[in-house]
VOZA-787508 format. One line per field, with one value per residue: residue number from 0; x, y negated, z of N, C-alpha, C in turn. Coordinates in Angstrom, 3 decimals. Layout:
BEGIN
k <- (NUM	...)
nc1 <- (X	...)
nc2 <- (Y	...)
nc3 <- (Z	...)
cac1 <- (X	...)
cac2 <- (Y	...)
cac3 <- (Z	...)
cc1 <- (X	...)
cc2 <- (Y	...)
cc3 <- (Z	...)
***
This chain:
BEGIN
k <- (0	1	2	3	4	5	6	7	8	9	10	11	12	13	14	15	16	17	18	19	20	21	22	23	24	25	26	27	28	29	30	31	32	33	34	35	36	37	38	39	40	41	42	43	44	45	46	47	48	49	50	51	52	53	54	55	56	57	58	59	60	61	62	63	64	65	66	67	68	69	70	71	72	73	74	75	76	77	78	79	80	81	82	83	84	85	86	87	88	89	90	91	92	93	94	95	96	97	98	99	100	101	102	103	104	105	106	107	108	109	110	111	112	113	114	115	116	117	118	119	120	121	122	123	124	125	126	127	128	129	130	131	132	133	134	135	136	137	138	139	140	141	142	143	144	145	146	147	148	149	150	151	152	153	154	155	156	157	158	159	160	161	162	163	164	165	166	167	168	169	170	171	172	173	174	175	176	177	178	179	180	181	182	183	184	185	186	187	188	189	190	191	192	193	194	195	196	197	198	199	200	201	202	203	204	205	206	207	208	209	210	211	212	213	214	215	216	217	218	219	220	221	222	223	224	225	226	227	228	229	230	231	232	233)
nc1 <- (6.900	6.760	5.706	4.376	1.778	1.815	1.352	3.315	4.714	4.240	5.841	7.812	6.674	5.176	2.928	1.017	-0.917	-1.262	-3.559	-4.381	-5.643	-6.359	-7.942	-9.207	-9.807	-11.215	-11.021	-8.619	-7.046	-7.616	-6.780	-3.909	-2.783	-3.039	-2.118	0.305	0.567	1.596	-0.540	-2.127	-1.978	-3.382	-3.001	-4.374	-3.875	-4.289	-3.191	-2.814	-1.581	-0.502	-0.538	-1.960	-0.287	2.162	1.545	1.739	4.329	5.833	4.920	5.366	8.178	8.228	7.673	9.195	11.492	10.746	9.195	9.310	10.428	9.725	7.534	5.179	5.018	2.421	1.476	-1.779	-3.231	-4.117	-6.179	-8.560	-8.718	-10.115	-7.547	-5.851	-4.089	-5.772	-3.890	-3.845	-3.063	-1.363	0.150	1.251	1.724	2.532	0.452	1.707	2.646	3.896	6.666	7.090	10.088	12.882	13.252	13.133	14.678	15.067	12.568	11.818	13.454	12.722	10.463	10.737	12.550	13.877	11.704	9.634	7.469	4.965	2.297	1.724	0.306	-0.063	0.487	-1.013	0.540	0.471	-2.138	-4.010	-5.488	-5.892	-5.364	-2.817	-2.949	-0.489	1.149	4.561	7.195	10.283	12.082	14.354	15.034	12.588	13.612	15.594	14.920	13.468	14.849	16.570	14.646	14.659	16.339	16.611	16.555	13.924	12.362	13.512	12.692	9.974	9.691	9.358	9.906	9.633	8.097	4.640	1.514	-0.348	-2.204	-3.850	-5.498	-7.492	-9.342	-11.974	-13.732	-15.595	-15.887	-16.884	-18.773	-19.268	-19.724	-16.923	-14.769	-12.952	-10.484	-9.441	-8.108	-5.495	-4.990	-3.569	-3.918	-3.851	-3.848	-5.904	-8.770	-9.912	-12.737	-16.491	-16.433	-14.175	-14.286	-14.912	-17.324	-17.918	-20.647	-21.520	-20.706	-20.425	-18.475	-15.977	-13.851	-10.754	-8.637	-5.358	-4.277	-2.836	-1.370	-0.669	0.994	2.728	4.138	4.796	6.241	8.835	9.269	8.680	7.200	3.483	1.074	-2.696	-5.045	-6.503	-7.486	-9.942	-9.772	-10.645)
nc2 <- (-1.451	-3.649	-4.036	-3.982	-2.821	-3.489	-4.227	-3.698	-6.485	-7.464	-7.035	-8.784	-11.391	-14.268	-14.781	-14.054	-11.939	-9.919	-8.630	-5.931	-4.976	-2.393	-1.335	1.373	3.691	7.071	7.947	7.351	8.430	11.338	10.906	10.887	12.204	14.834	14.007	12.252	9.992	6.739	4.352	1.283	-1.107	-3.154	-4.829	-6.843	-9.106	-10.949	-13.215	-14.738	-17.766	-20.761	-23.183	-25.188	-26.143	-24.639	-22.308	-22.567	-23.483	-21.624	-19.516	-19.594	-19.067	-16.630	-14.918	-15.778	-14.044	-11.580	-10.854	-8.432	-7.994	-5.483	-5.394	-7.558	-10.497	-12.342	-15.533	-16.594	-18.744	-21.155	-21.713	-23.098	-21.544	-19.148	-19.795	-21.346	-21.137	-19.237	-17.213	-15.981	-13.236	-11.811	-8.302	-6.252	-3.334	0.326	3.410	6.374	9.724	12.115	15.233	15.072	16.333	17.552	15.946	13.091	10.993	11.512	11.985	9.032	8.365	9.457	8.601	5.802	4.826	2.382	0.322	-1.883	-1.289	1.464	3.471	7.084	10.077	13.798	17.242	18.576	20.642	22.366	22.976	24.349	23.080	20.199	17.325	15.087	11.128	8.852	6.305	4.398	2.718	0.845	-0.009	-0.603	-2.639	-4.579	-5.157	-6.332	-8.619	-9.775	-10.200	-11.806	-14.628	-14.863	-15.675	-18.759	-22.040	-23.239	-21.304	-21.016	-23.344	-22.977	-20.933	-18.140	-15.122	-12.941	-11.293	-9.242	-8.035	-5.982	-4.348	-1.545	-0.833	1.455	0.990	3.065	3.697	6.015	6.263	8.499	11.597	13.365	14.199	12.662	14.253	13.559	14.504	13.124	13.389	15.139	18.132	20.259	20.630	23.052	24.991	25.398	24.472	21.225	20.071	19.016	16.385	15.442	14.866	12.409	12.225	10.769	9.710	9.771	6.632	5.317	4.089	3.969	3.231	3.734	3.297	2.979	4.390	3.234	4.915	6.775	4.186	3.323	5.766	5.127	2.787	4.558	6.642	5.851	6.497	7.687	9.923	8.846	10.012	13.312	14.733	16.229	19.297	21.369)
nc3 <- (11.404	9.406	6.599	3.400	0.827	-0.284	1.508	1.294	-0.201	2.106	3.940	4.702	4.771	5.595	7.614	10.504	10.434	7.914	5.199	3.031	0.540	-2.147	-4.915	-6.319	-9.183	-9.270	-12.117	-12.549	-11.082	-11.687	-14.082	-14.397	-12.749	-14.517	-17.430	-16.642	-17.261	-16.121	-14.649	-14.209	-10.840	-8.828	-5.965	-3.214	-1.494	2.034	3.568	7.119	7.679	10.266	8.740	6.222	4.786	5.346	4.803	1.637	1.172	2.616	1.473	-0.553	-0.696	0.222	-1.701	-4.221	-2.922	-2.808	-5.085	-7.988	-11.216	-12.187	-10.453	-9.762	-7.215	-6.539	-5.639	-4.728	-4.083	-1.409	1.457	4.431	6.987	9.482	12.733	11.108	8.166	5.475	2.927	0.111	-2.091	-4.924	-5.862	-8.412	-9.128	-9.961	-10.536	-10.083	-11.525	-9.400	-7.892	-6.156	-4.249	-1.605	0.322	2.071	1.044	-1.515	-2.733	-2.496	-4.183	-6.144	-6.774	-6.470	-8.295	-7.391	-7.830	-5.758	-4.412	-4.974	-5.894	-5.790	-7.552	-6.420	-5.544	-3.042	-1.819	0.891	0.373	-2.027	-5.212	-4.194	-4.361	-3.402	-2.586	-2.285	-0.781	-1.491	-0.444	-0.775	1.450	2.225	0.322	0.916	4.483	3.887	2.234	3.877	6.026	4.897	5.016	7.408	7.723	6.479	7.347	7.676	8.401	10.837	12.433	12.634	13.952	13.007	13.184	12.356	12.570	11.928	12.100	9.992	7.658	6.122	2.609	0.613	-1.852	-2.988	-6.323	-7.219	-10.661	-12.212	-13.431	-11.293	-7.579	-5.757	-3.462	-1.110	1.418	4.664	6.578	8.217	6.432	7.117	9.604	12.151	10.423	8.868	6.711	7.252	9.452	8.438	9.067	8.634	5.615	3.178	0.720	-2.532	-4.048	-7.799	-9.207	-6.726	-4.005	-1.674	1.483	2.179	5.495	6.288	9.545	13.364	13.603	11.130	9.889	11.370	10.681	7.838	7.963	8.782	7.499	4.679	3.118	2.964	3.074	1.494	1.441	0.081	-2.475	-3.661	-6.143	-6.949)
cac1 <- (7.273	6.273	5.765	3.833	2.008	2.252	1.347	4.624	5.332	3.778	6.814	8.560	5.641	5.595	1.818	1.123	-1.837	-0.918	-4.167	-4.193	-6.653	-5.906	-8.955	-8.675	-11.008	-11.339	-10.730	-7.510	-6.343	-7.274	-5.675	-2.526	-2.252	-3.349	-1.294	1.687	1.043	1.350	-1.838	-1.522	-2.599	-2.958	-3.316	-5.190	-3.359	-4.816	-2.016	-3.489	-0.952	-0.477	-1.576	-2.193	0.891	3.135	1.181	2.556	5.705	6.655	4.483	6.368	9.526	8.399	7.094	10.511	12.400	10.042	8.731	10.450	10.378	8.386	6.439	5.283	3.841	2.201	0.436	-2.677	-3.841	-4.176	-7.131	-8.286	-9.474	-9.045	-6.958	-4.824	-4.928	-5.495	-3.171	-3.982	-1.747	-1.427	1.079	1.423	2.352	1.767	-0.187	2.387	2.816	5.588	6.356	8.074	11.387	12.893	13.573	12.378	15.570	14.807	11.527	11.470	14.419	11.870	9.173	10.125	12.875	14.216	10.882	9.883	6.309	4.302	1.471	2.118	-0.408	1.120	0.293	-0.908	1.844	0.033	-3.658	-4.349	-6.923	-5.873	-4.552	-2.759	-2.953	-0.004	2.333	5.823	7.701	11.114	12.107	15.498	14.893	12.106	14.211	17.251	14.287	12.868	15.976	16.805	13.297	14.382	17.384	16.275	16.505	12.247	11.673	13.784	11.927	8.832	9.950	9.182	10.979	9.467	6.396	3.534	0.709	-0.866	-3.597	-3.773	-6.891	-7.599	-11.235	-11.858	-14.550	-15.620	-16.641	-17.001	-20.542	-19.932	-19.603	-15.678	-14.591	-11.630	-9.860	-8.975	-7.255	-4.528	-5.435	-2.691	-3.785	-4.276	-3.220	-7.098	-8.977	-10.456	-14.141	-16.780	-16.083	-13.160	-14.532	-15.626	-17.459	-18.377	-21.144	-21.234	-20.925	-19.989	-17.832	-15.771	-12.751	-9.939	-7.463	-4.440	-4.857	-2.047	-0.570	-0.045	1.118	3.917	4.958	5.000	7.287	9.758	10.050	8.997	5.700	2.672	-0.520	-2.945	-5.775	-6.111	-8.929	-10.554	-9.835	-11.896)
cac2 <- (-1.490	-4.701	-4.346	-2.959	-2.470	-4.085	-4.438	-3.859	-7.461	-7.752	-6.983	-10.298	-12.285	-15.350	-14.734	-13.235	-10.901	-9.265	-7.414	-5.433	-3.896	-2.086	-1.006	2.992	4.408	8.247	8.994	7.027	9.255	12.625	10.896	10.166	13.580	15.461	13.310	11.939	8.356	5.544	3.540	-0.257	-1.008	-4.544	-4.842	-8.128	-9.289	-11.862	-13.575	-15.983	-19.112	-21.548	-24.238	-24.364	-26.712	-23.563	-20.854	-22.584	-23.643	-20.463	-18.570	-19.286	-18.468	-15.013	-14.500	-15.386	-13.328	-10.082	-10.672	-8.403	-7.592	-4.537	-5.196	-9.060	-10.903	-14.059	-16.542	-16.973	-19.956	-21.201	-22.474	-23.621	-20.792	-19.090	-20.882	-22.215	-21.273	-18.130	-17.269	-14.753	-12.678	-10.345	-7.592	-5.586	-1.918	1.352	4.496	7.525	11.430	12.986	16.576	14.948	16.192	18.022	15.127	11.644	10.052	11.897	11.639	7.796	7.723	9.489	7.687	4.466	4.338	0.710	-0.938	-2.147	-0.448	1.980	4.642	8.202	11.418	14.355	18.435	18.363	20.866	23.290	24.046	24.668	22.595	18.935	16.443	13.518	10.006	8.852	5.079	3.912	1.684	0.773	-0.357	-1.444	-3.717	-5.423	-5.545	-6.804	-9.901	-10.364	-10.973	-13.610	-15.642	-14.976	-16.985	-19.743	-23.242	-23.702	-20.483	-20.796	-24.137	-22.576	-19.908	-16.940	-13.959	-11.478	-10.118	-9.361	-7.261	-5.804	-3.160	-0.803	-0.380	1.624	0.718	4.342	3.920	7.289	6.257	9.976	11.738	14.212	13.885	12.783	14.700	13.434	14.911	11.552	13.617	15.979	19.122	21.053	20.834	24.339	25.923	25.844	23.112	19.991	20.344	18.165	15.905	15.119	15.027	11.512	12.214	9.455	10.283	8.932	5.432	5.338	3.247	3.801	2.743	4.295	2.458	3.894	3.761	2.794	6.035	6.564	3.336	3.819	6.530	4.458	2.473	5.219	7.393	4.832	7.044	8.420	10.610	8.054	11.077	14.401	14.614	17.722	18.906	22.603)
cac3 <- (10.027	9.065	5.374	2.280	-0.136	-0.360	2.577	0.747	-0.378	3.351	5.383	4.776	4.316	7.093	8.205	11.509	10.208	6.753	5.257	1.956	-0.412	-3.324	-5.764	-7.479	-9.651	-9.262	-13.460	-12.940	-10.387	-12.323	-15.357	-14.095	-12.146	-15.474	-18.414	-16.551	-18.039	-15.279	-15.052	-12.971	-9.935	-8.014	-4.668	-2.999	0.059	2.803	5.312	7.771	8.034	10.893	8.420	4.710	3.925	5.718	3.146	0.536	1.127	3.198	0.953	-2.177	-0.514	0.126	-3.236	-4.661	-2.476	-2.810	-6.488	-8.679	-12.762	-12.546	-9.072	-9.105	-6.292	-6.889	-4.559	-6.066	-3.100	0.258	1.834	5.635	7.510	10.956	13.192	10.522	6.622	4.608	1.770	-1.060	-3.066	-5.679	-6.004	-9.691	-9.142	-10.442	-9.801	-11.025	-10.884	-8.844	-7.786	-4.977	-3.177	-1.108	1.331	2.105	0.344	-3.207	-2.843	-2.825	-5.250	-7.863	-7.107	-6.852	-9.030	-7.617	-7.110	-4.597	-3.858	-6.003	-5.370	-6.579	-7.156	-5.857	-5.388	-1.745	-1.332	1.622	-0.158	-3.722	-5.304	-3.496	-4.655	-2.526	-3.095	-1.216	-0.785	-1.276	0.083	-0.874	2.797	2.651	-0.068	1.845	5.268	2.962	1.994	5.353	6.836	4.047	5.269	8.919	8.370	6.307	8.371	7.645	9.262	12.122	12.791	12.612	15.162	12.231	13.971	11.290	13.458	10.812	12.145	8.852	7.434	4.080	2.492	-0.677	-2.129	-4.093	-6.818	-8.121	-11.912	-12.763	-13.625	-10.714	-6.903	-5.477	-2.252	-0.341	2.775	5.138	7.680	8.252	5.916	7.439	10.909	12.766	9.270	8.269	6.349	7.806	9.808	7.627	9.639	7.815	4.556	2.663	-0.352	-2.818	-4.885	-8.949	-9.073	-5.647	-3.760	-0.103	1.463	3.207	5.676	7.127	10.799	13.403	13.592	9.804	9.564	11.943	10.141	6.683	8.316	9.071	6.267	3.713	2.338	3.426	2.073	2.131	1.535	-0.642	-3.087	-3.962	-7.973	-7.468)
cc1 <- (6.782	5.756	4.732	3.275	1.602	1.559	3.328	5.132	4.715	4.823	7.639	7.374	5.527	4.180	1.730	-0.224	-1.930	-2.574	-4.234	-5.408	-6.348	-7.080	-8.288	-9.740	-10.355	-10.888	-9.495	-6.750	-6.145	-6.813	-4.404	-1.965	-2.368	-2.073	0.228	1.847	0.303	0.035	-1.271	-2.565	-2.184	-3.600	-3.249	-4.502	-4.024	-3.909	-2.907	-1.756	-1.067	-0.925	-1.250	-0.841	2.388	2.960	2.133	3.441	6.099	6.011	4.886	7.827	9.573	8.143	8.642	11.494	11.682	9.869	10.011	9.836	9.017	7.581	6.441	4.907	3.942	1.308	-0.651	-3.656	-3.975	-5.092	-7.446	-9.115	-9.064	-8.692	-6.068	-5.237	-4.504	-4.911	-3.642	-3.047	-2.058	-0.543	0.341	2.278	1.975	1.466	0.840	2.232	3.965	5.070	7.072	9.445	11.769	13.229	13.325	13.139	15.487	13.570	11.223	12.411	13.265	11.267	9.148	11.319	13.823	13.380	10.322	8.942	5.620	3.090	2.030	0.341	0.482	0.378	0.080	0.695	1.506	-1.325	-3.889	-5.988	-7.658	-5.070	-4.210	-2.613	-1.586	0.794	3.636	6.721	9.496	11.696	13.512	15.661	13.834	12.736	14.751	16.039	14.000	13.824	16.411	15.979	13.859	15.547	17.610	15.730	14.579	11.722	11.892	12.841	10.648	8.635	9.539	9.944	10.608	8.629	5.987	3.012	-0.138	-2.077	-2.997	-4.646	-6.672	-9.524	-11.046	-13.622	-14.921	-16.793	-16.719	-18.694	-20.358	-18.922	-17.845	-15.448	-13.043	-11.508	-9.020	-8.187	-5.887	-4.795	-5.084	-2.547	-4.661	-4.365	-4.677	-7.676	-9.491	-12.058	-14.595	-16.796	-15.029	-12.986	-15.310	-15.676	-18.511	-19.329	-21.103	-21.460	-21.242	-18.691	-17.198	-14.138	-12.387	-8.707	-6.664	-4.518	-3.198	-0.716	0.599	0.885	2.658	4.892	5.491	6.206	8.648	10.291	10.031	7.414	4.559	1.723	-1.365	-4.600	-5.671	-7.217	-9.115	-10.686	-10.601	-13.080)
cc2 <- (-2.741	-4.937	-3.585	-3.000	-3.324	-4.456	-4.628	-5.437	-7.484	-7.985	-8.437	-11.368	-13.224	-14.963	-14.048	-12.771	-10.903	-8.501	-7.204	-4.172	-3.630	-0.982	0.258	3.338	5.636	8.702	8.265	7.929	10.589	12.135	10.375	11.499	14.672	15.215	12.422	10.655	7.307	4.675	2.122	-0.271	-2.631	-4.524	-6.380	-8.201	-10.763	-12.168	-14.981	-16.728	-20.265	-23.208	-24.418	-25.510	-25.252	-22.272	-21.548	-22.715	-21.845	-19.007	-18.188	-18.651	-17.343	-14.550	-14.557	-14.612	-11.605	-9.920	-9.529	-8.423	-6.900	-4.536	-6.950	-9.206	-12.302	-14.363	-17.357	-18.383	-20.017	-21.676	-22.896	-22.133	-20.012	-20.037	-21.656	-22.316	-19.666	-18.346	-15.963	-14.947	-11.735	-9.688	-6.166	-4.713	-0.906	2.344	5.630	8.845	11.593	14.644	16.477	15.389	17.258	17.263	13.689	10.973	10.488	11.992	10.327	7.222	8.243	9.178	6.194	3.667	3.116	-0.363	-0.508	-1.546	0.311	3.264	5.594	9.441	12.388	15.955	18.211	19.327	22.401	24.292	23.538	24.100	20.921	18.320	14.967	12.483	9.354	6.929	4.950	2.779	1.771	-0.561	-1.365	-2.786	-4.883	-5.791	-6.440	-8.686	-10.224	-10.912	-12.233	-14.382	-16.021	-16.207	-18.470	-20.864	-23.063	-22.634	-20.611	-22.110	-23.770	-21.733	-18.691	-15.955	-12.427	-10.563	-10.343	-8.049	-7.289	-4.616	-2.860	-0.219	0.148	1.810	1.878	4.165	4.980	6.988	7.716	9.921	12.446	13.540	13.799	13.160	14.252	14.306	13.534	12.258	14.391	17.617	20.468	21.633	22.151	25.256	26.335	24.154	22.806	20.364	19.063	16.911	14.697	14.761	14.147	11.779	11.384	9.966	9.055	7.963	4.712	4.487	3.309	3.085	3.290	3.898	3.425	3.443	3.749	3.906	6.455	5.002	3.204	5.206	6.255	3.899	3.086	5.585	6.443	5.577	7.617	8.822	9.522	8.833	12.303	14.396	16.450	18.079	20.352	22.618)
cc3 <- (9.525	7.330	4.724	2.154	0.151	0.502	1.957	0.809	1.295	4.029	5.451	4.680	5.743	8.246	9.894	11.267	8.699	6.421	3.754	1.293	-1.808	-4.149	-6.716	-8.025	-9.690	-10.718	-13.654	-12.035	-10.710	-13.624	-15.124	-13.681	-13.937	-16.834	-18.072	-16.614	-16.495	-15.977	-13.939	-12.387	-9.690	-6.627	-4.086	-1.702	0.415	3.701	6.086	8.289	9.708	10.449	7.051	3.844	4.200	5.211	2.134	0.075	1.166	2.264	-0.303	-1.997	-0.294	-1.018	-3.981	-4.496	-2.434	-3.612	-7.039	-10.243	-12.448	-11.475	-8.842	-8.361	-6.502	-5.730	-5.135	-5.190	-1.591	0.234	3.346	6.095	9.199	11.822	12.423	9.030	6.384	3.403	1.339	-2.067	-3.655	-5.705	-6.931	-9.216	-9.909	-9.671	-10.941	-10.696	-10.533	-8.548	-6.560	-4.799	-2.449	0.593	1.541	1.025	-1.336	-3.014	-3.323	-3.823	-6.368	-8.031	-7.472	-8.202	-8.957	-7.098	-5.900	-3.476	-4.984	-5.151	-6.358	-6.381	-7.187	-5.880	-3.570	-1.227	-0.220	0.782	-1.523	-3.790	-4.329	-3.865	-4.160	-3.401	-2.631	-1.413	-0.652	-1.177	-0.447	0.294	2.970	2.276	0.794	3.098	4.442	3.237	3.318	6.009	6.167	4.496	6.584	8.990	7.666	7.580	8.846	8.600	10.716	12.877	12.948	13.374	14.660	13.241	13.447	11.775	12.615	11.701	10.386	9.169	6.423	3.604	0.828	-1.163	-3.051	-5.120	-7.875	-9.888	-12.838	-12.253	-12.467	-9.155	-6.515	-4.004	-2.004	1.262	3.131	6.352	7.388	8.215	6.505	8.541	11.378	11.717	7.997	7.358	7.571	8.353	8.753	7.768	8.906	6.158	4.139	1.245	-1.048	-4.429	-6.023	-8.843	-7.531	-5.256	-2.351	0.138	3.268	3.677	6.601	8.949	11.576	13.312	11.977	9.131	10.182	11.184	8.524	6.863	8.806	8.302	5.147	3.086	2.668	2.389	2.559	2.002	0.649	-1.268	-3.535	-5.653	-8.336	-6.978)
***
């Protein structure tokens, strides 16, 4: 899957190692699930370059061709790093409520609406008293761009061919007075909860971070969305 969240703006992005962090506070996630009202989100992307004149060229040309209205991505600099140069980016999304779907394709029509990536909170759906965090991708549109980069002259000179290894990190800071429990696995598995095992909880004024690993990540790239954990609301 080469893309999103933005790892999203990721999938077209020229780099050959995409990585993405996107900062949540815990009382934006029970006020969004609670009141309905979209809160914003930005997510920090890192591409490592072949050399810091080919971030910025090739890095503006993905930015134009991925930016949209309601989901920007800007190129906020290149510098020398690595074997070549690091580029940083921002990408403006939101965090919304859904009730989901009955199928991948209305699912990501209600979530995303059009754009191009967004997070949603959600009803886990199996156990009462969880609430997922989850990502969306609006996939085609990113192919649709990637392929525009692939066939620009600059890329083909450059021998681009639209590989991006990436990551997807969500930094969770629980600014609540009382402790935040997440479920990081698969709640559903063997029909029982999770051993404790499974269970990162971030006490007040607390701070962790949870990345999708390659498995989930592969499956981002399929359907277009994943849970990216379930938080605990009893």
């Amino acid at each position: 899957m080469a893309g999103l969240v933005a790892g999203v703006a990721a999938i077209a992005l020229t780099g050959c190692q995409i990585d993405t962090s996107t900062p949540m506070r815990v009382s934006e996630i029970l006020s969004v699930a609670q009141s309905g009202a979209p809160v914003p989100v930005v997510t920090a992307l890192t591409g490592t370059f072949v050399t810091a004149p080919w971030c910025q060229d090739e890095g503006t040309m993905a930015v134009e061709n991925i930016s949209t209205q309601n989901v920007p991505l800007k190129l906020m600099g290149c510098a020398p790093g690595g074997n070549g140069a690091v580029g940083t980016f921002q990408l403006a999304t939101n965090l919304i409520r859904t009730d989901g779907g009955q199928s991948n394709d209305v699912i990501l029509t209600n979530v995303l609406e059009g754009d191009t990536a967004r997070f949603a909170v959600f009803p886990h759906g199996k156990h009462n008293g969880l609430l997922s965090v989850g990502l969306f991708l609006n996939l085609p549109q990113l192919q649709a761009a990637q392929q525009k980069l692939i066939a620009m002259p600059v890329f083909k000179r450059g021998g681009y061919d639209g590989t991006v290894n990436f990551s997807f990190s969500i930094d969770i800071l629980n600014d609540t007075d009382k402790p935040a429990k997440f479920y990081i696995a698969d709640v559903s598995a063997g029909g029982d909860l999770p051993s404790d095992e499974a269970i990162m909880t971030i006490p007040p004024g607390g701070q962790d971070t949870v990345t999708l690993d390659a498995q989930t990540q592969a499956k981002l790239g399929t359907q277009g969305w994943v849970n990216f954990m379930s938080m605990m609301t009893k």
